[in-house]
N, C-alpha and C positions, 0 to 999 in steps of 0.2 A: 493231416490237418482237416479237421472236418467244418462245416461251412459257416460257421460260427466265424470260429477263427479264420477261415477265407475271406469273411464281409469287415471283420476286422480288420485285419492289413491291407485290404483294398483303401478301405476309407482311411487312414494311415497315411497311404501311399497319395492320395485323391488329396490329402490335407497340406502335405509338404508340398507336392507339385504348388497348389494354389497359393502357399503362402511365399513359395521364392518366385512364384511370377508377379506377384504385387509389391507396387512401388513406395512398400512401407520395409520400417526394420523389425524385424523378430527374432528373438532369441532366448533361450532357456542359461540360468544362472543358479549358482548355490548364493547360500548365504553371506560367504564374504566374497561377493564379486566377481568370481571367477565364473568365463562363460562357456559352455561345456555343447554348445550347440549355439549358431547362427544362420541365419536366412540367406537366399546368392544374392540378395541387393544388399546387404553389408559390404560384398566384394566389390559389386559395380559401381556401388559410390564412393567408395573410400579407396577403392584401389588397393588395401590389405587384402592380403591371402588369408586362409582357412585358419594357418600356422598363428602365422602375427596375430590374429585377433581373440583366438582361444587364450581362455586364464585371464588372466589381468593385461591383454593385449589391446582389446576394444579400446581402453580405457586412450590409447595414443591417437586413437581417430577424432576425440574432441578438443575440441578449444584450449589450451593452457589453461585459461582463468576460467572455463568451466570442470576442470578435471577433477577435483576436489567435493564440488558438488552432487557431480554425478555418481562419486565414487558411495560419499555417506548415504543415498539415497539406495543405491542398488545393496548394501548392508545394512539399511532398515530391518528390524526383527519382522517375524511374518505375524507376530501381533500387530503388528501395526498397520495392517492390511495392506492396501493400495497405496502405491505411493507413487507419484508423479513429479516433472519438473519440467523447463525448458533448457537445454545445451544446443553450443552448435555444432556441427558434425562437418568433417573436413568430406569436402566435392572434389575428390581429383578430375571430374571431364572440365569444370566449371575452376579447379584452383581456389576454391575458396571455401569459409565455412558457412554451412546455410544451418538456421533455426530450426530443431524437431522438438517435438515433445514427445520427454520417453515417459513409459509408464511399467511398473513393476506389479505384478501380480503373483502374489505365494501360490503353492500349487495347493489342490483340495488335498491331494496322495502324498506327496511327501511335504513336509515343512519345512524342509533345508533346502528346497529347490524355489525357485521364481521363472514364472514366461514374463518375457517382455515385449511391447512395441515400442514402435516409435514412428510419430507420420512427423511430415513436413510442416512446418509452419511461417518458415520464413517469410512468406507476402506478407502474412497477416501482420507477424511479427514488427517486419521493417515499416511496416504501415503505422505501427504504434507505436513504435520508438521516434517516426517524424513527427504525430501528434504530442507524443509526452513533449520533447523539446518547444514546437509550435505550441503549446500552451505554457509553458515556462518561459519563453520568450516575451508572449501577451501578458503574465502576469509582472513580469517585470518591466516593462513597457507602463502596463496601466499603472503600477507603483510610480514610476517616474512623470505620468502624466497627471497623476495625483500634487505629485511635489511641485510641477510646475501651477498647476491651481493655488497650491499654498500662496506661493510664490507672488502670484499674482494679488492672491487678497492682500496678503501683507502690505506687497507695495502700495497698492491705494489704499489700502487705509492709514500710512504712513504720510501718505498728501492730503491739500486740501481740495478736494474737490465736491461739488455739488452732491450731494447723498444719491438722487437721480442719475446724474452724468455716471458718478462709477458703476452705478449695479449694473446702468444698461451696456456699460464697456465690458463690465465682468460677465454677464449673460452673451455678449458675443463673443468672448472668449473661450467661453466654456464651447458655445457652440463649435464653432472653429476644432476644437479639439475631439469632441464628440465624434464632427464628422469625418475626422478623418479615421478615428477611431474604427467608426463601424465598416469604413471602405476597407481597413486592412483587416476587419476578422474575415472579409469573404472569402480573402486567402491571401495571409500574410507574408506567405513564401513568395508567393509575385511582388510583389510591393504596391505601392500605390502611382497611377501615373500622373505625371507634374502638370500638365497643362489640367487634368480635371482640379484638382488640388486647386492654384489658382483660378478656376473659371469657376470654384464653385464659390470660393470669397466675394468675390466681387458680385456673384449671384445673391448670397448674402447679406450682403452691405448694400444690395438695393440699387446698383451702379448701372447705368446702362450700357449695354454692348456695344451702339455706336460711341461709348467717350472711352471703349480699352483696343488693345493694339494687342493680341497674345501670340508668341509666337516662339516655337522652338521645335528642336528633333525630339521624338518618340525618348521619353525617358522615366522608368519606375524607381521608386524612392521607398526604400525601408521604413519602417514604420518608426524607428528613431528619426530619422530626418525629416521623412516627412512632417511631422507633426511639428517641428521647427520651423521648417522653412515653411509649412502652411500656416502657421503663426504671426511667424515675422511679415507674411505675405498681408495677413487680417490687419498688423499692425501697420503697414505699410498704406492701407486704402484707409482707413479708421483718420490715421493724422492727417491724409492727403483729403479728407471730408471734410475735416475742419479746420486747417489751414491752409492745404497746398491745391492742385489745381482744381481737383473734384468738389471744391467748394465757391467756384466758380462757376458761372452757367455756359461755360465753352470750354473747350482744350480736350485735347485727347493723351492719353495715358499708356505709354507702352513699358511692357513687359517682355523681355526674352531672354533666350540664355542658349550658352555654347557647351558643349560635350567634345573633352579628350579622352578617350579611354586608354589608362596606365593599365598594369598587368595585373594587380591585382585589385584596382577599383575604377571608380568614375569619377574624372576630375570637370565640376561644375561650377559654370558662372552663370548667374543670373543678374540682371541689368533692369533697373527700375526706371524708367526716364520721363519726366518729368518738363515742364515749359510754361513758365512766366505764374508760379504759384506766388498766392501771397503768405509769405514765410514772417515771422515774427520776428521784430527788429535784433533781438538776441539769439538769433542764428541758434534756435532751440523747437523740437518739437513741441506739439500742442501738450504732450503727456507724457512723463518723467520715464512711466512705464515701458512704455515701446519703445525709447530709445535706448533705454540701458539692456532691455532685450534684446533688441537690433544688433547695439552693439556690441557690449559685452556678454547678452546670455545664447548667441549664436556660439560666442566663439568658445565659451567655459562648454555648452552642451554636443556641441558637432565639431569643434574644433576650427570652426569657418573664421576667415579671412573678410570684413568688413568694411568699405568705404561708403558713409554717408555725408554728402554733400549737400548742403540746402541755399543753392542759390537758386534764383528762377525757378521755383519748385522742390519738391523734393527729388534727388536723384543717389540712386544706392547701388551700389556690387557687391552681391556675395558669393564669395566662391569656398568648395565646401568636396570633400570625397566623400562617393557616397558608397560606403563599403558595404 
């Protein structure tokens, strides 16, 4: 062997060492699939031997629902150059399958032959399949909070009221929903927490701190409830300005609620209490709107359990799972 061929099978030899010490997959394939050389981290992650994964063996190391995939892709013509996908790949130390991206490369020397890799992807992966759904969630969320807007024009313009009085009731309702809106994109997977929800209505509506009483345990609210119960909450100070006590120049206003936690949700009451409001002799809100929401668009939207009493004020219980 003269030194030609010596610098050749060193580098060879220099080339395999490196690629079975690296924490990627590589392997050599013909054109229908079958793999006729693999790298030693095929064995260490998958736990198949040399045996098992030669020929159309590899093919049991992936995911069911990806096997099919990966299969058409590694029998890509080698006209078709490069050709890449995401599969998962079974972890025997870990049990589980984790996200790679394989890639197929024809060879320059022969055309019935492919090198392939394949690196890890799973963080990234699992990262954007939380965002894809976290965005799917918001888009049907803001769809629903669209419908509840509808919801709202309809109803007043279905009453009579002052052309003023509604738009400014509909401009704070819009708000109200706005801000809840923008607290759940900061990260909808937390939820929104309930004491800020309430402290910012009443922030809103202009109410002072010495006439409200807020009080309960640490509790976050999905962005479907929340937006309810911060509503109902809007509706709740809105009637209580113009009939009940907050439209009086005394009285204090309390707010709280209690938390059982069930196995698989959070059963909530919240308590509105109220003292010596002046209520309207037909034992009816100021605004047709907020009660039929209170009462019946709690319970068709969150499925909540509603008691609104208007003696001496307004006083309400909603109780509500918040899944």
């Amino acid at each position: 062997m003269n030194d030609e061929s010596r610098l050749v099978a060193v580098s060879k030899d220099a080339l395999y060492e490196l690629v079975n010490i690296l924490p990627q997959l590589y392997w050599r394939s013909t054109d229908d699939a079958q793999q006729f050389w693999h790298n030693d981290y095929w064995h260490r992650l998958t736990g198949f031997s040399e045996n098992a994964l030669t020929g159309h063996g590899w093919i049991q190391t992936l995911h069911p629902d990806d096997r099919p995939y990966a299969d058409s892709l590694s029998r890509s013509p080698s006209t078709a150059g490069q050709v890449e996908g995401d599969c998962r790949v079974f972890d025997s130390a870990r049990e589980e399958y984790r996200w790679f991206r394989l890639v197929w490369v024809p060879s320059s020397q022969d055309t019935t032959q492919k090198f392939g890799v394949g690196y890890d992807i799973h963080e990234w992966k699992s990262v954007s399949v939380k965002q894809e759904a976290r965005s799917g969630e918001l888009v049907h969320r803001l769809r629903n909070t669209f419908g509840l807007m509808r919801d709202m024009t309809r109803k007043l313009s279905e009453n009579h009221f002052a052309a003023g009085t509604a738009l400014g009731d509909l401009d704070g309702r819009i708000g109200c929903l706005s801000r809840i809106f923008s607290a759940a994109m900061q990260d909808p997977e937390l939820g929104i927490d309930l004491f800020q929800i309430i402290g910012d209505e009443f922030l809103a509506c202009g109410v002072e701190n010495e006439r409200i009483a807020v009080e309960g345990p640490p509790v976050r609210l999905r962005l479907k409830y929340a937006e309810n119960i911060g509503l109902a909450v809007h509706e709740l100070i809105l009637q209580s300005l113009k009939s009940g006590l907050l439209s009086a120049s005394s009285g204090n206003v309390e707010i709280n609620w209690i938390l059982n936690q069930d196995k698989d949700s959070q059963k909530i009451m919240i308590f509105w209490k109220e003292q010596e409001g002046n209520i309207p002799r037909d034992d009816k809100l100021a605004d047709p709107f907020s009660e039929d929401f209170i009462v019946n668009g709690l319970k068709f939207n969150i499925d909540a359990n509603v008691s609104l009493i208007l003696e001496k004020g307004v006083n309400c219980v909603i109780s509500f799972h918040n899944r």
